[in-house]
Structures are given as C-alpha cells and as structure tokens.
Gaussian input, Z-matrix of N, CA and C with variables (Angstrom, degrees):
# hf/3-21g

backbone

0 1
 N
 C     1     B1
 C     2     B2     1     A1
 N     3     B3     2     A2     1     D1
 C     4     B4     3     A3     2     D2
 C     5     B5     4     A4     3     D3
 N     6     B6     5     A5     4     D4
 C     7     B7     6     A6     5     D5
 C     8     B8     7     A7     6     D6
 N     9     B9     8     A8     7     D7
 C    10    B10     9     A9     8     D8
 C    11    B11    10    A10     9     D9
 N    12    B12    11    A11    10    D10
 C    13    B13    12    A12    11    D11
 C    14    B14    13    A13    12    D12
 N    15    B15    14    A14    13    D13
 C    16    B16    15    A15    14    D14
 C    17    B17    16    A16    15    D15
 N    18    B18    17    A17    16    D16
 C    19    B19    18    A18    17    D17
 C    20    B20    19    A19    18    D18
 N    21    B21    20    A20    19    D19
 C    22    B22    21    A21    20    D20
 C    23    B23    22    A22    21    D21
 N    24    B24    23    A23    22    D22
 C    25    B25    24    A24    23    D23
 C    26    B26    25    A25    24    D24
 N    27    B27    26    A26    25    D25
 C    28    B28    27    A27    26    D26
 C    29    B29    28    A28    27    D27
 N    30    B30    29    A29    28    D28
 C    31    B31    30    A30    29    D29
 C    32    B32    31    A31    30    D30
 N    33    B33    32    A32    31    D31
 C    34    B34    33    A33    32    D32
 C    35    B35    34    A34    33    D33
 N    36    B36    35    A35    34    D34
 C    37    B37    36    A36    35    D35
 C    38    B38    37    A37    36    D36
 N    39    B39    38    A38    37    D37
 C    40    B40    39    A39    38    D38
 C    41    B41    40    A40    39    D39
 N    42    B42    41    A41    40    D40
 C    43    B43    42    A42    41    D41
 C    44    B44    43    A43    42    D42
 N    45    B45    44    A44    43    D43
 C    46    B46    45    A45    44    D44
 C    47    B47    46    A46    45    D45
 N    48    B48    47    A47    46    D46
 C    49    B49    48    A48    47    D47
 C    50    B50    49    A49    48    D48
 N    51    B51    50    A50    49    D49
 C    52    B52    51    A51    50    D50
 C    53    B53    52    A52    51    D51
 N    54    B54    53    A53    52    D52
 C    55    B55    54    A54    53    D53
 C    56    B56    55    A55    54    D54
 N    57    B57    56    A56    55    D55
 C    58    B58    57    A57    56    D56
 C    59    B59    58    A58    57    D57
 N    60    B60    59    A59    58    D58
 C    61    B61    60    A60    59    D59
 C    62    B62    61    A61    60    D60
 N    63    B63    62    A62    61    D61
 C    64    B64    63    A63    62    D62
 C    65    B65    64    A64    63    D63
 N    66    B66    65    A65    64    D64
 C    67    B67    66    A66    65    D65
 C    68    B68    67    A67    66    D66
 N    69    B69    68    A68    67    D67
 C    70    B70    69    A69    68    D68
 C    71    B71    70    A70    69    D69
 N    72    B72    71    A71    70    D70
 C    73    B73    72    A72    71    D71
 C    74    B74    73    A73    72    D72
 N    75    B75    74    A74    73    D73
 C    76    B76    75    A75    74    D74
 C    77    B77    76    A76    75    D75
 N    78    B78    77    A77    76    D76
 C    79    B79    78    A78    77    D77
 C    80    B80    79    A79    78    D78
 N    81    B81    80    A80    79    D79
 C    82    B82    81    A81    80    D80
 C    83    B83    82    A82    81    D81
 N    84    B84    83    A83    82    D82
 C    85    B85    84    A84    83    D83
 C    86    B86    85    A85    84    D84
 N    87    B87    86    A86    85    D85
 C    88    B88    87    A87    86    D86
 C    89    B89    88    A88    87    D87
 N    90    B90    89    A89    88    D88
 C    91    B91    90    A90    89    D89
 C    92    B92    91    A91    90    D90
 N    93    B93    92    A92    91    D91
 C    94    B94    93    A93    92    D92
 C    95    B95    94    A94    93    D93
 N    96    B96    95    A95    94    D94
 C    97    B97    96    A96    95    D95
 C    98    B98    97    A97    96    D96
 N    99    B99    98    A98    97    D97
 C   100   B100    99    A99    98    D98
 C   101   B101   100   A100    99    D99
 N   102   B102   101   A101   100   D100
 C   103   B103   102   A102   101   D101
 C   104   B104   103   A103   102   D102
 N   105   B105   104   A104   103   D103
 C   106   B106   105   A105   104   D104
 C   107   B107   106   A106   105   D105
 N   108   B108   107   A107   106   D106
 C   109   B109   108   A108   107   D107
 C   110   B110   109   A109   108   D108
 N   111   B111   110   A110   109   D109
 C   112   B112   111   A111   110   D110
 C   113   B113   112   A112   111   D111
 N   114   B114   113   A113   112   D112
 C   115   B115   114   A114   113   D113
 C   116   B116   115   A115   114   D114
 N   117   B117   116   A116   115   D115
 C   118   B118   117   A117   116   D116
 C   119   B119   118   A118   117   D117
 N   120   B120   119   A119   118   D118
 C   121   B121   120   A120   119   D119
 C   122   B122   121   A121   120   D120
 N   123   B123   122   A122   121   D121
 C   124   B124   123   A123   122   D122
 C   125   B125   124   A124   123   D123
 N   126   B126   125   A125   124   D124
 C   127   B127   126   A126   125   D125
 C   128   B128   127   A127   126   D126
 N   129   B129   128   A128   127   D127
 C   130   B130   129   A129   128   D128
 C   131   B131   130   A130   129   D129
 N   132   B132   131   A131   130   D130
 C   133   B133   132   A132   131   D131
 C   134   B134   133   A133   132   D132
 N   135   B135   134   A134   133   D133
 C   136   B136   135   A135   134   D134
 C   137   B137   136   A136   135   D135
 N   138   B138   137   A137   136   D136
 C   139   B139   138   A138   137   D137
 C   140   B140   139   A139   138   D138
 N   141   B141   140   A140   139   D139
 C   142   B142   141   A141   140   D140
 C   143   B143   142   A142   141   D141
 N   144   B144   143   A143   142   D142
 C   145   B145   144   A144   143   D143
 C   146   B146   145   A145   144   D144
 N   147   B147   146   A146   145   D145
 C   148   B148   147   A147   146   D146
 C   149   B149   148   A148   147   D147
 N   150   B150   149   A149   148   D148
 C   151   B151   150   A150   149   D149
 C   152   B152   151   A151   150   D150
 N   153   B153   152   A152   151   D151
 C   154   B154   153   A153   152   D152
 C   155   B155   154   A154   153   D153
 N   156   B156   155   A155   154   D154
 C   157   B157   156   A156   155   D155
 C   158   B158   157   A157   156   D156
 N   159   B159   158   A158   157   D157
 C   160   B160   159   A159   158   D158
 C   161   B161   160   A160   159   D159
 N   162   B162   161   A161   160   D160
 C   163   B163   162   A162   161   D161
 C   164   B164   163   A163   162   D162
 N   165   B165   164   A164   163   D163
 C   166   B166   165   A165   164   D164
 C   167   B167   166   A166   165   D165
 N   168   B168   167   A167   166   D166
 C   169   B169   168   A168   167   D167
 C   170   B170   169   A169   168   D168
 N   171   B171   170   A170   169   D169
 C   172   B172   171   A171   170   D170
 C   173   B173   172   A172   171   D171
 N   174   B174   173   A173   172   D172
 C   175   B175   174   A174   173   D173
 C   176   B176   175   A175   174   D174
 N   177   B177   176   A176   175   D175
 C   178   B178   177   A177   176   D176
 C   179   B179   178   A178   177   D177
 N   180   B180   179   A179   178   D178
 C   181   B181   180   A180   179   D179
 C   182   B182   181   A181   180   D180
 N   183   B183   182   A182   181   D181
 C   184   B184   183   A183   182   D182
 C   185   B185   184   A184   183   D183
 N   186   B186   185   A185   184   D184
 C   187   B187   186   A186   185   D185
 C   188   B188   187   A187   186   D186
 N   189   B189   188   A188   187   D187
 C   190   B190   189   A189   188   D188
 C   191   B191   190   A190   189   D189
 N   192   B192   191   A191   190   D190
 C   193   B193   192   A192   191   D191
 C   194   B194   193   A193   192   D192
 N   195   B195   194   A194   193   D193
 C   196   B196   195   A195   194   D194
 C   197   B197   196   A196   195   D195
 N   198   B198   197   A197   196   D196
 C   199   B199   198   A198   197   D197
 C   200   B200   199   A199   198   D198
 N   201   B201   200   A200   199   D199
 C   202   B202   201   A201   200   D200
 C   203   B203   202   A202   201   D201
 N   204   B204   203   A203   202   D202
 C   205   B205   204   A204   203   D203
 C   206   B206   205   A205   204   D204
 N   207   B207   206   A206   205   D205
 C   208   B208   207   A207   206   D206
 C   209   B209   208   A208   207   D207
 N   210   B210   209   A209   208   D208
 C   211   B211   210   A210   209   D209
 C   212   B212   211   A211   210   D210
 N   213   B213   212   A212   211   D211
 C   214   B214   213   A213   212   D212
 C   215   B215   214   A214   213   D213
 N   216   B216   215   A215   214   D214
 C   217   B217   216   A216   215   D215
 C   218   B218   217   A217   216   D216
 N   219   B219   218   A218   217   D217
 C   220   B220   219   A219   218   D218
 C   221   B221   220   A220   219   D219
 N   222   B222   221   A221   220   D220
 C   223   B223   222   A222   221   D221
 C   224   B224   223   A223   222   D222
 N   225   B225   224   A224   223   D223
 C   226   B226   225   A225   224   D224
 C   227   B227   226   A226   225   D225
 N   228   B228   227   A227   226   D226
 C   229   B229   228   A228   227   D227
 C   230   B230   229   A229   228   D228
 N   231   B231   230   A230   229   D229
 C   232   B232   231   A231   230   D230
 C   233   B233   232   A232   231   D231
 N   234   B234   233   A233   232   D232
 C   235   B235   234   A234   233   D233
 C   236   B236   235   A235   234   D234
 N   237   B237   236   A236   235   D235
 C   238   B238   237   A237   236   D236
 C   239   B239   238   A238   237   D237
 N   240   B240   239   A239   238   D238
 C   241   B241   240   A240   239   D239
 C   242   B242   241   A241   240   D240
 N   243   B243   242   A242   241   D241
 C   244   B244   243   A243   242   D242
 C   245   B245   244   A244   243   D243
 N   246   B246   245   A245   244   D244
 C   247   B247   246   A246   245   D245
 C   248   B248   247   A247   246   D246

   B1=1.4496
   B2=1.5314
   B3=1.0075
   B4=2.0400
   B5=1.4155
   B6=1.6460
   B7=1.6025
   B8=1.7678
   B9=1.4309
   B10=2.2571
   B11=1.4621
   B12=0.9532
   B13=1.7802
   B14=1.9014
   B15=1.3157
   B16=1.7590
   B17=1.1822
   B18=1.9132
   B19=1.6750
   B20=1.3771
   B21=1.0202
   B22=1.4735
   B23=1.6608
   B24=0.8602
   B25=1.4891
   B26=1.4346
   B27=1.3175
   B28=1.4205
   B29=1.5161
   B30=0.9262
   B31=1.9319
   B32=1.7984
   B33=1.5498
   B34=0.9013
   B35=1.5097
   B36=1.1770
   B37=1.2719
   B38=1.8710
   B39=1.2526
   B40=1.8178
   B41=1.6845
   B42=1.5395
   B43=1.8914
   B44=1.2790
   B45=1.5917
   B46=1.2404
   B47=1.8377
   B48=1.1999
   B49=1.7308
   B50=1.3710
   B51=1.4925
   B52=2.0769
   B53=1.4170
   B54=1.4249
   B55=1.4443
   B56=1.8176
   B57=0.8221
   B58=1.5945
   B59=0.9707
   B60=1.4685
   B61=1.7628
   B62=1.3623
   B63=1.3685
   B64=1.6719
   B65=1.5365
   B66=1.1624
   B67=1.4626
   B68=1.4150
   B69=0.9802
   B70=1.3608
   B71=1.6536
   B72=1.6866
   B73=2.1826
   B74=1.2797
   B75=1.5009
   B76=1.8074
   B77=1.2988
   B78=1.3771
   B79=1.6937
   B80=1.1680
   B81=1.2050
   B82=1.4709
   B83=1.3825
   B84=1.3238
   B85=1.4872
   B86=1.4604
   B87=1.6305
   B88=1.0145
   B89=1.8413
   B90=1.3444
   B91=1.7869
   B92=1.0290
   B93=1.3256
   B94=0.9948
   B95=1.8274
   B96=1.1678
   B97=1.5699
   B98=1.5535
   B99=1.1741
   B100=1.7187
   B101=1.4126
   B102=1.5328
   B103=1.5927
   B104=1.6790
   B105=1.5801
   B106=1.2659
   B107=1.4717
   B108=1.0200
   B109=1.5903
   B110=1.3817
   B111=1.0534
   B112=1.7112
   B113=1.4205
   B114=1.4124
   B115=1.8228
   B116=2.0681
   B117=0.8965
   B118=1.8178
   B119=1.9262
   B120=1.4293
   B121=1.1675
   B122=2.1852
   B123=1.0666
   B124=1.4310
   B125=1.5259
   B126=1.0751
   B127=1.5734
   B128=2.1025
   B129=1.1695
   B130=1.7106
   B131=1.5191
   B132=1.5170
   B133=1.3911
   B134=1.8581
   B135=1.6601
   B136=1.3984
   B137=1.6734
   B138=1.0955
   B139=1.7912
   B140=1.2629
   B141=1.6768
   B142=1.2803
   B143=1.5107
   B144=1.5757
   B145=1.7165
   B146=1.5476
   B147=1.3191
   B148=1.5205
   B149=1.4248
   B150=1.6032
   B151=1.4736
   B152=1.5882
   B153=1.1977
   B154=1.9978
   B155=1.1671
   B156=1.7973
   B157=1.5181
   B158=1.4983
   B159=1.7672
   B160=1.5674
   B161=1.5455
   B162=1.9716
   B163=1.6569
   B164=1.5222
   B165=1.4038
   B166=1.5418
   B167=1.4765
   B168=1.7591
   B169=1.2542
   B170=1.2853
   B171=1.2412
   B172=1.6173
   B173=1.5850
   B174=1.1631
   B175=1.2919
   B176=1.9509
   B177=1.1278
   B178=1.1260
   B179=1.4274
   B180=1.9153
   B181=0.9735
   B182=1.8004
   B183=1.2140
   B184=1.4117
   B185=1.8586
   B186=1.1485
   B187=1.6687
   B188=2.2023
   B189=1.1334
   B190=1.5157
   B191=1.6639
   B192=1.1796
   B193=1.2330
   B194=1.7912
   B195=1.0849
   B196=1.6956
   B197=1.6961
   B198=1.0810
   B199=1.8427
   B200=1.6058
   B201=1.3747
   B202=1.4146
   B203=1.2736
   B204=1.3755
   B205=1.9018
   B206=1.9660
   B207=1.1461
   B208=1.5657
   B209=1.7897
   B210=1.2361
   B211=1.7491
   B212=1.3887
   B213=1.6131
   B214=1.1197
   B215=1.6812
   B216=0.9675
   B217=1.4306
   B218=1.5241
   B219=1.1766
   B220=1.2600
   B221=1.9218
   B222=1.0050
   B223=1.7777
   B224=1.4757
   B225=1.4249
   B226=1.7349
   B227=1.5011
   B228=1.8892
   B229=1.4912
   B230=1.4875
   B231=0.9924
   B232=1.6721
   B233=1.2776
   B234=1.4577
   B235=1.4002
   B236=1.0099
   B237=1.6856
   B238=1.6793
   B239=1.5766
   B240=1.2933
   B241=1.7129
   B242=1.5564
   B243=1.4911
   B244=1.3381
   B245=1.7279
   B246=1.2690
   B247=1.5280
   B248=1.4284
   A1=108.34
   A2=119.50
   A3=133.20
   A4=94.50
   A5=89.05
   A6=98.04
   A7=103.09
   A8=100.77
   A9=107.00
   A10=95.15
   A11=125.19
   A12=125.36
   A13=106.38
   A14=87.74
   A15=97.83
   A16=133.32
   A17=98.14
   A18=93.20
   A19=114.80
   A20=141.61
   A21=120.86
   A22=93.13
   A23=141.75
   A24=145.94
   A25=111.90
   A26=128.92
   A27=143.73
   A28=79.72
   A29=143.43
   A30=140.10
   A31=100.82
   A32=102.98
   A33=114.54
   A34=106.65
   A35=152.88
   A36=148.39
   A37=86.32
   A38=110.79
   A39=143.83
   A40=88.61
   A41=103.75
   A42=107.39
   A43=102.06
   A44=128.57
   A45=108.93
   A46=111.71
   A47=77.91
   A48=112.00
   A49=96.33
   A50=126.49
   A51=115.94
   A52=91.48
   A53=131.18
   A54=113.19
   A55=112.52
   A56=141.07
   A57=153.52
   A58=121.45
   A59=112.72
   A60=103.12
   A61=106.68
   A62=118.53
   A63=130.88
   A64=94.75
   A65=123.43
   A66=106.69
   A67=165.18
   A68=134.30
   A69=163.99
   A70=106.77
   A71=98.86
   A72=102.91
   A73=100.13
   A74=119.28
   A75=92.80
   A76=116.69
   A77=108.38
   A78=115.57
   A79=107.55
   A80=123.73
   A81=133.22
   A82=119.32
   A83=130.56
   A84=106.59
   A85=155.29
   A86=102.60
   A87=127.71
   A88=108.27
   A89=102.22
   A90=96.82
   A91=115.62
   A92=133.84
   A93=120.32
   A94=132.83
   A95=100.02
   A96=140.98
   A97=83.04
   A98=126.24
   A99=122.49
   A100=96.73
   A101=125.07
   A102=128.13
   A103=100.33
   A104=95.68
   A105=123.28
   A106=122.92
   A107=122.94
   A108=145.40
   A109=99.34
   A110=117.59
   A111=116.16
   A112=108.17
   A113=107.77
   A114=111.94
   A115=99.90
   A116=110.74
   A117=118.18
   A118=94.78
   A119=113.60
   A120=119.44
   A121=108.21
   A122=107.10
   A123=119.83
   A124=93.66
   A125=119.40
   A126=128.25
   A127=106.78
   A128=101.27
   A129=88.50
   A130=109.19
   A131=120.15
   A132=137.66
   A133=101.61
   A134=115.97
   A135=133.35
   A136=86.41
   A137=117.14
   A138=114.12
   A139=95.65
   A140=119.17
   A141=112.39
   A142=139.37
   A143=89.19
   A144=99.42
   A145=111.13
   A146=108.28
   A147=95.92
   A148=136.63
   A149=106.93
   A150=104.47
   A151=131.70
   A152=94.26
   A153=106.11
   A154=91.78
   A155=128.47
   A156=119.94
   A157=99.17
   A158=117.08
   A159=95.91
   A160=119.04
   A161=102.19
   A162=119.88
   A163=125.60
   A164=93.12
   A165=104.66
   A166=127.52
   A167=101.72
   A168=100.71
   A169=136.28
   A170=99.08
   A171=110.79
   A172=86.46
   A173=131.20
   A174=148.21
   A175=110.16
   A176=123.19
   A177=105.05
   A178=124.53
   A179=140.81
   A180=172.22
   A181=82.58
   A182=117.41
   A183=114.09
   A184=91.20
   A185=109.54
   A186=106.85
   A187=97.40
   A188=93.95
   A189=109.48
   A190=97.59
   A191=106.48
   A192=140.93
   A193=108.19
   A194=136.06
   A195=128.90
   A196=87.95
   A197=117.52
   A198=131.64
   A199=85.56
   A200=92.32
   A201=106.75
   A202=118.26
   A203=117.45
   A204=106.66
   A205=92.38
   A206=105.01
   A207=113.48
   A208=109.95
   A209=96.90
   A210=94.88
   A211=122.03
   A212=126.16
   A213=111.25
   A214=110.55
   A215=120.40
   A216=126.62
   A217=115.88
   A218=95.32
   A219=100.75
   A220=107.78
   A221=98.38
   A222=112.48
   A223=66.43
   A224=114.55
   A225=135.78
   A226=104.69
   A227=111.12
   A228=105.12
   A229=113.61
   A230=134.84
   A231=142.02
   A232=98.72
   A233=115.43
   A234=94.77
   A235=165.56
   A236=92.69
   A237=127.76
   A238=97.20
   A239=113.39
   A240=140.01
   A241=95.10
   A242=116.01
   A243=98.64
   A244=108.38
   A245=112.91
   A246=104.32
   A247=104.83
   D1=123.79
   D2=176.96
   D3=-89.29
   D4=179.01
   D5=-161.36
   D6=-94.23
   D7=0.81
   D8=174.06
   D9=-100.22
   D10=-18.29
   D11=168.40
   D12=-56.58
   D13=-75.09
   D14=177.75
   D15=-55.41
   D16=-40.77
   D17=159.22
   D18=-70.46
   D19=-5.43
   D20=-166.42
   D21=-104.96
   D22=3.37
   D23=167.93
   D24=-91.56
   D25=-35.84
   D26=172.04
   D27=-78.73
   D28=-78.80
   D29=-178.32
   D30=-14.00
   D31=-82.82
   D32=-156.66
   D33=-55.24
   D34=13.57
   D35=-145.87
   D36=-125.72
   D37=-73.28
   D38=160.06
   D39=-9.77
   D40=-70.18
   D41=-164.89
   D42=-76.31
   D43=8.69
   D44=-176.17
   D45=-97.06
   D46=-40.63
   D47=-174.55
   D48=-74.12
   D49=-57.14
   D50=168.86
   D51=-47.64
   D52=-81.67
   D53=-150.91
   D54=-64.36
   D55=26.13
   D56=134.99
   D57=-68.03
   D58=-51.26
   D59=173.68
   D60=-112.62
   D61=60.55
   D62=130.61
   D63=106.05
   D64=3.71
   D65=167.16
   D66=-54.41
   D67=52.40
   D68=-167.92
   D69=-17.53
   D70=125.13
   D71=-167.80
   D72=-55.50
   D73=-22.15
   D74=176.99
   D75=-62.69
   D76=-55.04
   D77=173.49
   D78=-20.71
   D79=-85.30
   D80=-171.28
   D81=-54.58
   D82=-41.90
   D83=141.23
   D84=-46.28
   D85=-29.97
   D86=171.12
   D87=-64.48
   D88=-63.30
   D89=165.29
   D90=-48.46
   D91=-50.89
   D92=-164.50
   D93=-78.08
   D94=-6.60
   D95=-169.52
   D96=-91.70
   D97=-72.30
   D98=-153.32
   D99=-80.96
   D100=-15.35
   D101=178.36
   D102=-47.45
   D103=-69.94
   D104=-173.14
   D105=-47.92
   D106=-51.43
   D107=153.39
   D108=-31.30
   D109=-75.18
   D110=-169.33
   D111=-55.99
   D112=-52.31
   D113=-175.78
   D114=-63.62
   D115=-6.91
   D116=-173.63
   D117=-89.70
   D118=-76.68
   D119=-174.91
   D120=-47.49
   D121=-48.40
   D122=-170.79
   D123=-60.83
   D124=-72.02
   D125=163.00
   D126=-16.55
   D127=-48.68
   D128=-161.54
   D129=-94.21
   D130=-32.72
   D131=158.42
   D132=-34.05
   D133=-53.77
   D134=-172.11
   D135=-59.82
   D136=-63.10
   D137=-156.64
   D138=-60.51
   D139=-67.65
   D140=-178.03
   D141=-19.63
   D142=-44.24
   D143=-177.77
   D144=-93.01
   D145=-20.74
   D146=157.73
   D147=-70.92
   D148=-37.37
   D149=161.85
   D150=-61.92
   D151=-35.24
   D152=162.83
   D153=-42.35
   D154=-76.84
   D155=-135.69
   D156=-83.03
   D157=-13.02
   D158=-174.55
   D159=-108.11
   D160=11.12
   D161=159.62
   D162=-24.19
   D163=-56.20
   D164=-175.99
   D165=-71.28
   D166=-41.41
   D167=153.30
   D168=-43.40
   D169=-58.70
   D170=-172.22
   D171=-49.08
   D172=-96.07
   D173=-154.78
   D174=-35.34
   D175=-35.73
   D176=158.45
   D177=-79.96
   D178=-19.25
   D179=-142.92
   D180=-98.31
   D181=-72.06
   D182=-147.91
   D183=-102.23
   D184=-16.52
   D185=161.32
   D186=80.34
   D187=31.49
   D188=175.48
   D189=-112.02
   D190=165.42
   D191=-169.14
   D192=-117.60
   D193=64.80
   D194=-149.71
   D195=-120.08
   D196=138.63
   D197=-157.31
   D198=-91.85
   D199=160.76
   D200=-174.34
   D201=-95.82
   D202=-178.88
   D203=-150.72
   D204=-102.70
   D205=-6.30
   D206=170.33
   D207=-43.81
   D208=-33.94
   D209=-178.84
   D210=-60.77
   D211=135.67
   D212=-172.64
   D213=-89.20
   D214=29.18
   D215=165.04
   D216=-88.22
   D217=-36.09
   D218=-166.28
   D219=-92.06
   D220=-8.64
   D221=-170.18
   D222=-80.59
   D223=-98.04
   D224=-172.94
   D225=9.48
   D226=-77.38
   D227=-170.90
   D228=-71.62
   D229=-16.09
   D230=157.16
   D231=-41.87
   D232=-71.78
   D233=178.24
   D234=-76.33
   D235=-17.52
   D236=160.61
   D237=-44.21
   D238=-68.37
   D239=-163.67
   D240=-42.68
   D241=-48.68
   D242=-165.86
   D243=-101.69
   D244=2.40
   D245=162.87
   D246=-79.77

C-alpha cells in the first residue's frame, strides 16, 4: 500500500460523509481541483527557493558560472512553463 492508496481511502470516507449532507459532485471536484492547485503552486515557490539557495553551490562545485534565478526572464518562462 503507497501513500495515494491510503490517502484516497481516508478521501473516500470525507466524500462519503460530504455527499450525506447534501453535497453536490461539483463541490467535490471543485475542492479537490483547488486542493491540488495550492499543493502544485506551494510545491514550485518550494523548488524555486531551493534552487536560488543551492545556485551557488552548484556553481562553485561544477566551477561554472550559471546566472541567478533573480532574472525576470527566467521567473517569466517558469511560469509560462508551468501554466
């Protein structure tokens, strides 16, 4: 059993009990849609700032010179990329 196995059993309990007290399948897509979204955006903000802080490393490590993520070009296609 994985850890999308178990959550979706702890899930399924949640959609059983909303759709009992009157919950409508859009609803529950709709949560579950904006769940995801947030855990997506939070997720890339997380990478972002890890690659910032581990730039420098890399760059003395591999003895390259690689520009920093401060550029707004590079923010831009990140975000293009992930819409």
């Amino acid at each position: 059993m994985n850890l999308s196995t178990a959550r979706s059993e702890k899930r399924a309990k949640e959609v059983g009990i909303r759709k009992s007290i009157g919950s409508v399948r859009a609803q529950l897509i709709s949560q579950f849609f904006s769940e995801s979204l947030v855990v997506v955006l939070l997720a890339f903000v997380v990478s972002l700032l890890f690659a910032q802080l581990a730039l420098p490393m890399f760059n003395q490590v591999a003895d390259k010179k690689c520009s920093s993520l401060e550029q707004s070009t590079f923010l831009a296609r990140c975000i293009s990329f992930s819409a």
